[in-house]
C-alpha positions in Angstrom: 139.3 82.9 89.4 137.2 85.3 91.2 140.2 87.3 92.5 141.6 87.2 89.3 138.9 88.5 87.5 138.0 91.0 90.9 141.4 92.3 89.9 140.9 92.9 85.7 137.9 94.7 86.2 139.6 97.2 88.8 142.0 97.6 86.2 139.7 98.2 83.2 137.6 100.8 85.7 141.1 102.6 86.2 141.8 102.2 82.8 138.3 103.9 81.4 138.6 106.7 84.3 142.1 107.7 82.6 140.5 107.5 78.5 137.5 109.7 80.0 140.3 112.6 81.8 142.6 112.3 78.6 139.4 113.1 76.6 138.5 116.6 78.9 141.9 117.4 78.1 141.8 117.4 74.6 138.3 118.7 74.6 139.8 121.6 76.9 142.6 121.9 74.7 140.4 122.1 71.6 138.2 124.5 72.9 141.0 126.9 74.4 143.1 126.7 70.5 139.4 127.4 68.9 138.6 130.3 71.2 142.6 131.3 70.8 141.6 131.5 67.0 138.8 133.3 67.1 140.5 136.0 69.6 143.3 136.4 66.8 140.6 136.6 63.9 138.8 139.6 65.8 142.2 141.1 66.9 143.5 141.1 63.2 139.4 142.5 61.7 139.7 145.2 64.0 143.1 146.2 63.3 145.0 144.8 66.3 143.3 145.2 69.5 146.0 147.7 71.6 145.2 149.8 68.4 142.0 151.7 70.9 144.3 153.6 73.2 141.3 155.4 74.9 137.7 154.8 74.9 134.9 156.9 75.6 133.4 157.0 79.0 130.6 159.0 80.4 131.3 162.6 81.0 131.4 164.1 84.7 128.8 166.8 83.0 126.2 163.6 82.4 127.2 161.9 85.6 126.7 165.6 87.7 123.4 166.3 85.6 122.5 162.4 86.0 122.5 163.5 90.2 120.9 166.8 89.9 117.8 164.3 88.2 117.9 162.5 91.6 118.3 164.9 94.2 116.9 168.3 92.5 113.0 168.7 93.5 110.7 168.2 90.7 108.9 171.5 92.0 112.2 173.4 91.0 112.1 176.5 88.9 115.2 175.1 87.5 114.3 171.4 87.4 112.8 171.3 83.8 116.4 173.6 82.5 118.3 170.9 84.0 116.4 167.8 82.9 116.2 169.2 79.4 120.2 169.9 79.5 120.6 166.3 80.8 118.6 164.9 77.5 120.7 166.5 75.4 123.6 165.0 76.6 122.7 161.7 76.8 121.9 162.1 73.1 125.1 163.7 72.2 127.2 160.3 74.1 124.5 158.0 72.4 125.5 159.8 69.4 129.3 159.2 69.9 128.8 155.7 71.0 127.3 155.3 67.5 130.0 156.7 65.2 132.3 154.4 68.0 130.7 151.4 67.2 131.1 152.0 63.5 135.5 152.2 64.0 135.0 149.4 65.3 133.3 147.1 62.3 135.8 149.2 60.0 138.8 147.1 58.4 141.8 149.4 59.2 144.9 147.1 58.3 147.2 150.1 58.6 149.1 150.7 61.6 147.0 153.3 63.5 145.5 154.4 66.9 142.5 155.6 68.2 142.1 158.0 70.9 138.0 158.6 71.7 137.0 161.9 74.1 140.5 163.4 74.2 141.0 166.8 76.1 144.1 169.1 75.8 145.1 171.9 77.3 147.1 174.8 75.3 150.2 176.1 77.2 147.8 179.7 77.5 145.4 177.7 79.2 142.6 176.9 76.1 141.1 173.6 76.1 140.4 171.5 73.2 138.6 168.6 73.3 138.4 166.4 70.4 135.7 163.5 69.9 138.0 161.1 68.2 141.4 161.4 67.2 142.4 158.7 64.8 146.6 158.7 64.5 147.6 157.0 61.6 151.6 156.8 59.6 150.0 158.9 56.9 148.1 161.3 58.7 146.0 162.9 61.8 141.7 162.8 61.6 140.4 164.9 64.3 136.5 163.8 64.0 133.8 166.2 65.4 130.4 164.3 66.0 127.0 166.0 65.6 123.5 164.3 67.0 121.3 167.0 64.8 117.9 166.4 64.2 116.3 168.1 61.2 117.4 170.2 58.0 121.0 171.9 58.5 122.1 174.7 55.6 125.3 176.3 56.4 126.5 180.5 56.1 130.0 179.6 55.5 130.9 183.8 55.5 128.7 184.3 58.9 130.5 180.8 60.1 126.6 179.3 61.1 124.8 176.2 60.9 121.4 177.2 61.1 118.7 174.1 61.9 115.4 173.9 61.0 112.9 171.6 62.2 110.2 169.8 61.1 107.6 172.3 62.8 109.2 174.9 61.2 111.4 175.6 64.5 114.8 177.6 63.4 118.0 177.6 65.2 121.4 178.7 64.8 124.5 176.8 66.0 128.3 178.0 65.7 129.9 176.2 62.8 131.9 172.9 63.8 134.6 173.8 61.1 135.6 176.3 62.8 135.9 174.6 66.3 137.7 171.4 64.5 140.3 173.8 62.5 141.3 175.3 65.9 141.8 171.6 66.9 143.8 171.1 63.7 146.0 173.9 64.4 147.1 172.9 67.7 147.8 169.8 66.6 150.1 170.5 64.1 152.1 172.5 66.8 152.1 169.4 68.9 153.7 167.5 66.3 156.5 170.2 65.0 157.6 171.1 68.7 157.8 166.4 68.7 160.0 167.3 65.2 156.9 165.6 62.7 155.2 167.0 59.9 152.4 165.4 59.1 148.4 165.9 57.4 146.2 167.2 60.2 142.5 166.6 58.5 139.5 167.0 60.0 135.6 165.9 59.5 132.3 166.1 60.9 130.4 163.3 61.7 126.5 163.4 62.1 125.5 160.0 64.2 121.5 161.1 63.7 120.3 159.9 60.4 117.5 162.5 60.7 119.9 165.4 59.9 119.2 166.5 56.4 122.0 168.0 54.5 121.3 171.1 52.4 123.6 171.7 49.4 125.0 174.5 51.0 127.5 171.7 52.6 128.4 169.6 49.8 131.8 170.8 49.8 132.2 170.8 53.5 134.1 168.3 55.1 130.7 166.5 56.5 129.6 162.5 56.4 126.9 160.6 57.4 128.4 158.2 59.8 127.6 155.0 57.4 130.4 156.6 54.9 133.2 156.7 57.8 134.4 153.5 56.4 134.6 155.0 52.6 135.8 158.1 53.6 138.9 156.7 55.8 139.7 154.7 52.3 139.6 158.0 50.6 142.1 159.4 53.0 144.6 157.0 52.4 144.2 157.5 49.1 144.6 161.2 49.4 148.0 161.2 51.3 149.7 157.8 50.2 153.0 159.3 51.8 154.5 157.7 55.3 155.5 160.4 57.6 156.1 159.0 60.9 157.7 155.3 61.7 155.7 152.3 63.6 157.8 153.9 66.8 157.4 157.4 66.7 153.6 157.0 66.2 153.4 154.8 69.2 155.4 157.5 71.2 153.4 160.7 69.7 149.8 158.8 70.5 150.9 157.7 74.3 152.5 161.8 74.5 149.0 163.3 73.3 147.2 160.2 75.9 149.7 161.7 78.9 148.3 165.3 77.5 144.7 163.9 78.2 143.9 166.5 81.6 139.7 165.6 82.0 137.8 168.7 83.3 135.5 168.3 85.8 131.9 170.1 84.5 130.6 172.3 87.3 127.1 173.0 88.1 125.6 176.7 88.8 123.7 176.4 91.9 123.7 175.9 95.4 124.1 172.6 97.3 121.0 173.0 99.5 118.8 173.2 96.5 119.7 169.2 96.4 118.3 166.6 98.8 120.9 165.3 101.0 121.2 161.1 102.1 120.7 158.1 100.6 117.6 158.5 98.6 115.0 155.4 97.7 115.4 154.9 93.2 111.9 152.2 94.0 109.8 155.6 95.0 111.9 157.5 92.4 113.9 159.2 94.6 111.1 161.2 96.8 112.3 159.5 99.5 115.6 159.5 102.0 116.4 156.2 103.5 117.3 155.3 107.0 120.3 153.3 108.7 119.4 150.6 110.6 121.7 147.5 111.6 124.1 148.0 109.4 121.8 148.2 106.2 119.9 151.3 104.2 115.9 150.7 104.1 113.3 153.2 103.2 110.5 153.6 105.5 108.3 154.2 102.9 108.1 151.1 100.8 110.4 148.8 102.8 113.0 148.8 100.7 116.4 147.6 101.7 119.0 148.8 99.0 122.7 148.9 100.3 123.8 149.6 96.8 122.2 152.9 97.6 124.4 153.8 99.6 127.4 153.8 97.0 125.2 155.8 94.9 124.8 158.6 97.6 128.5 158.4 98.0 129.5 159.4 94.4 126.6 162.1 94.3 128.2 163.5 97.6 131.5 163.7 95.5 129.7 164.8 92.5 128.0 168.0 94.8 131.2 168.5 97.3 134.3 166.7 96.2 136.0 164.1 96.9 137.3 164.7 100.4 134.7 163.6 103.3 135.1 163.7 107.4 133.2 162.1 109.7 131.4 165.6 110.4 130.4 166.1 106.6 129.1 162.5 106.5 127.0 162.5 109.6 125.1 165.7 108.3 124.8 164.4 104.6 123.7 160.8 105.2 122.1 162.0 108.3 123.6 159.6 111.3 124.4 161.5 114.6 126.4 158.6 116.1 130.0 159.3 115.4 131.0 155.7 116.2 128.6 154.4 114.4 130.1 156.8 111.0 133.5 156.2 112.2 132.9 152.2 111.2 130.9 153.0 108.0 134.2 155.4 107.3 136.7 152.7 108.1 134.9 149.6 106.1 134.8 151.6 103.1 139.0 151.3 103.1 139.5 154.5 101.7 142.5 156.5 101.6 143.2 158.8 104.1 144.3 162.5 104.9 145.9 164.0 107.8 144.8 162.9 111.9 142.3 162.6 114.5 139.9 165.5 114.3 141.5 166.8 110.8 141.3 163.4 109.3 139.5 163.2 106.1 139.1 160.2 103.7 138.9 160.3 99.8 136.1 159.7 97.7 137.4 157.6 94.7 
């Protein structure tokens, strides 16, 4: 009997160890059809998700002024001009993310594609680049964003925005119609030389709910960004015509996102201004750190930051470009063993250019 009953138990053990795996499985498989739901729900709120065919990303002119912060001397003539100019942009792409965020919680069940921070080049060599281009069956909205603080009144016949501030501080601005209607008229030639005719519109967008409208642009083409929503509704309204199939505005967006050339913002001023190495962010940059054993410490406040070192290496490509040798890299991150730069070189994998002393590697 005790063998016997030795035996049922081993077999009821088996038995509950099986139940308890069948139940993670349908526990798994619950979770993965809920979270399979939820993924569709969102997909289908937003549109359909491959509707974003480019997002925004942080401009090489904040990334190159985010360096010049780092390396540029506080005791610079230039250094408040630069910091200033680097405030100002953040802003401005704060600004955009804003107005961005707000496509997103829009309901846009039409067949459309968004295109965020897209620059084209003219066949004559002008650039245009448009904040958000939103590509729809029914028409084109190139949308201009604005981060203005204070009260805006607009000389539509001198083609100024002048801004006043709230201590009295007056400034003029060129008129954003006129930069979005150039951007309007290129597009249209895009789209006849591609064989479509379709609405090119245009809008400003202010993403700074401190900008006070005057009534000199009540008949302007200029929103808040809360009434993006509305005003996309209104468009449809406006022009209830289909011009271009499901396919051809698929093909048009992905032509215009091939056009997409990014320019690289260049800075006006020398490269010795800038301090050279791997600089310490824990004493705010005053200080370079050393290489020691295969690791990046500052001698000031101990620090050991190898991350540091991949920071240094996109500033170098930010101030010089994107090709490095082992010459270049021994005098910027200051290392006078060649060997010792030759193994840094090669554990980075990058690609290389040409052989032995004329080898150089790429900066990615």
């Amino acid at each position: 009997m005790g063998d016997k009953l030795k035996k049922l138990v081993d077999k009821l053990v088996k038995l509950v160890d099986k139940s308890i795996k069948l139940v993670d499985k349908l526990i798994k498989l619950v979770d993965k059809q809920s979270n399979s739901f939820d993924k569709v729900h969102y997909n289908l709120a937003k549109g359909g998700e491959n509707m974003l065919l480019k997002k925004r990303e942080v401009s090489s002119k904040q990334l190159t002024l985010e360096m010049i912060e780092r390396r540029l001397p506080k005791s610079h003539p230039k250094s408040t001009y630069y910091q200033e100019m680097l405030n100002r942009t953040r802003a401005g792409y704060a600004g955009e993310q804003r107005v961005d965020q707000e496509w997103q919680e829009i309901y846009l069940e039409q067949c459309h594609y968004l295109l965020h921070d897209v620059q084209l080049k003219a066949e004559g060599g002008a650039i245009h680049q448009m904040d958000t281009l939103y590509m729809s069956r029914n028409f084109v909205l190139i949308v201009e964003i604005k981060n203005i603080v204070g009260r805006v009144e607009y000389m539509e016949d001198n083609h100024q925005f002048i801004r006043i501030t709230s201590d009295g501080k007056v400034d003029g601005f060129r008129s954003p119609f006129d930069q979005v209607k150039r951007h309007a008229r290129f597009m249209r030639q895009i789209f006849q030389k591609a064989g479509y005719h379709i609405p090119i519109v245009y809008m400003i967008v202010s993403a700074n709910p401190k900008m006070i409208m005057s009534a000199s642009l009540s008949a302007q083409p200029i929103i808040h960004v809360s009434g993006l929503a509305e005003k996309v509704e209104q468009l449809f309204l406006r022009h209830s015509e289909i011009c271009l199939s499901e396919k051809a505005l698929r093909e048009i967006s992905k032509h215009i996102l091939k056009m997409h050339k990014p320019t690289q913002w260049t800075m006006d001023m020398k490269m010795d201004e800038l301090k050279k190495g791997v600089i310490c962010s824990k004493c705010d940059y005053r200080f370079v750190m050393q290489y020691r054993q295969g690791k990046w410490g500052c001698e000031n406040c101990g620090e050991v930051d190898n991350q540091a070192f991949n920071d240094a290496l996109k500033d170098y490509r930010y101030m010089y470009g994107e090709l490095i040798s082992n010459s270049l890299f021994q005098d910027f991150f200051g290392i006078s063993c060649s060997k010792t730069v030759y193994k840094i070189l090669k554990s980075l994998q990058l690609q290389e250019v040409g052989a032995k002393k004329n080898r150089k590697y790429i900066i990615k």
